[in-house]
C-alpha positions in Angstrom: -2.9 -10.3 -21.6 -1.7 -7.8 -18.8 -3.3 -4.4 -18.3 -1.2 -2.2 -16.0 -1.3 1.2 -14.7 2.4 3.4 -14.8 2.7 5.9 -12.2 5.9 8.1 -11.4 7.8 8.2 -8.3 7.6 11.5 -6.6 10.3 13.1 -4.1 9.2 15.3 -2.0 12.6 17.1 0.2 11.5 19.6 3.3 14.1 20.7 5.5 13.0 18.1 8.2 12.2 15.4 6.6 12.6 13.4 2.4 9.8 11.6 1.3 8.9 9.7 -1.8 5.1 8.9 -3.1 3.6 7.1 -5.5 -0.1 7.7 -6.4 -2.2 5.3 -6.8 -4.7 4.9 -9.1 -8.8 5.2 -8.2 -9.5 1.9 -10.4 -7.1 -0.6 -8.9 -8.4 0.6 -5.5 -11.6 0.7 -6.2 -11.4 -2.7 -7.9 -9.6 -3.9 -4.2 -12.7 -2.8 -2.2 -10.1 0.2 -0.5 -11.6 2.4 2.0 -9.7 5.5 3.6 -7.5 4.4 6.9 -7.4 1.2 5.7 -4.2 0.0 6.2 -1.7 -1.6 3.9 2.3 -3.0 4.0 4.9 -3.4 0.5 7.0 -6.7 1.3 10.4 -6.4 -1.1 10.3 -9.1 -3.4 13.3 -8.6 -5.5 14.9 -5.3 -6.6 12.2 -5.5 -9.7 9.1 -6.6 -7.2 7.0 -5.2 -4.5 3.8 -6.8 -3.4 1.7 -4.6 -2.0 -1.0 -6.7 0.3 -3.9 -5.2 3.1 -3.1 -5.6 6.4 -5.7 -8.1 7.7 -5.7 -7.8 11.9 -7.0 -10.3 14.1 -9.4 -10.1 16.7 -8.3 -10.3 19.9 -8.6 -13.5 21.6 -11.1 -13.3 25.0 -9.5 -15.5 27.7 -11.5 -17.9 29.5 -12.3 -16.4 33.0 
């Protein structure tokens, strides 16, 4: 059984700039472990998929001196 969340698309137009946003809801982030300025990338799957993953950064490497 799939349980899903539906969320509309918003548009936002200013005269410098066109956005769209989607909201996202408090359970599926909470249920991630999100925290504010964490950040996150969509990869295009298909025309019907985005994944939506966390960005995972790697520490810098120290070089032998």
């Amino acid at each position: 059984m799939e349980i899903g969340y539906r969320v509309k698309l918003q548009k936002v137009e200013r005269p410098t700039n066109r956005s769209y946003y989607i909201n996202f809801p408090v359970a599926l982030a909470e249920a991630m472990g999100m925290k504010k300025g964490k950040e996150f990338e969509w990869l295009i799957e298909d025309k019907n998929t985005l994944l939506f993953r966390r960005v995972v950064l790697k520490n810098a490497r120290k070089l032998k001196g």
